[in-house]
C-alpha positions, 0 to 999 in steps of 0.5 A: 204924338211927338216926344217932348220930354226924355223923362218916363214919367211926362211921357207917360203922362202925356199919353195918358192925356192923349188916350183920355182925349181919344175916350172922349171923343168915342175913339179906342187905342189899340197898340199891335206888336208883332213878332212879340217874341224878340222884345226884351223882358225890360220892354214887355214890363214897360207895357205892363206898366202902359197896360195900368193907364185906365179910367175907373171903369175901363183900360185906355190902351188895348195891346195885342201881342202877336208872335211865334210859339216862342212868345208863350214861353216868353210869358211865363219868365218869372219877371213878367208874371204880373203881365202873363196875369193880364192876359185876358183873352189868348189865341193859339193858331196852329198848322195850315192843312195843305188845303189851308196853305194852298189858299192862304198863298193864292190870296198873298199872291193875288194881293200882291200881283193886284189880282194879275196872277192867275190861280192856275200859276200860283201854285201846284197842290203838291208845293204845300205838302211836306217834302219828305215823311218824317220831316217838318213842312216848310214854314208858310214864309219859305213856301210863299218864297219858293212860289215867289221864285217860281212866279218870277221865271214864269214869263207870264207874270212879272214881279 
């Protein structure tokens, strides 16, 4: 939907005639913001006020607001309580077990590698163990760099 106007107001204008149209024609909207984390409090309040566009019986804009730990704390700034108020339905994951990892990084690999690597030299069950005892384990993203590193000296697999 291109931008017509530098006003707020007749944009937002504008997609409240677009996602009435989406209503119309059975199609839902869905905004996903990942890493909602690292938005400013001024761009997480312009998505509440987004949040208002609605029908009498229901909300035209669905927002899924996908982040680091550091979102929940985000939330509870004292500006965006009307938002955190909003929030219908929230969803902590927590660590991977190693198994969990192990398989979560086969499948990244594999995805990545059009199925071309083999699981035997993915990775070893050992990788996704913390490294040392009263360490933290590396996050998911170090360990699917580490493996990508040692993907790309194997001479059986090209990156």
């Amino acid at each position: 939907m291109p931008a017509t106007s530098p006003s707020k107001k007749t944009l937002v204008d504008l997609l409240n005639t677009h996602l009435l149209q989406l209503r119309q024609e059975g199609r839902r909207a869905v905004v996903i913001i990942d890493e909602a984390q690292a938005l400013d409090i001024d761009v997480l309040e312009q998505l509440r006020l987004l949040s208002n566009l609605e029908t009498p019986t229901e909300k035209l804009l669905r927002i899924i607001l996908v982040g680091q730990p550091q979102l929940r704390a985000l939330l509870l700034h004292p500006e965006l309580v009307q938002l955190n108020q909003r929030i219908t339905l929230r969803w902590h994951i927590g660590p991977l077990s190693a198994r969990e990892t192990v398989a979560y990084i086969r499948h990244r690999l594999s995805v990545a590698s059009h199925a071309k690597a083999r699981a035997s030299m993915l990775i070893k069950r050992g990788d996704a163990r913390p490294q040392a005892v009263g360490r933290a384990p590396p996050r998911r993203d170090k360990m699917l760099a580490r493996a990508f590193a040692w993907l790309a000296t194997e001479s059986r697999w090209r990156m």
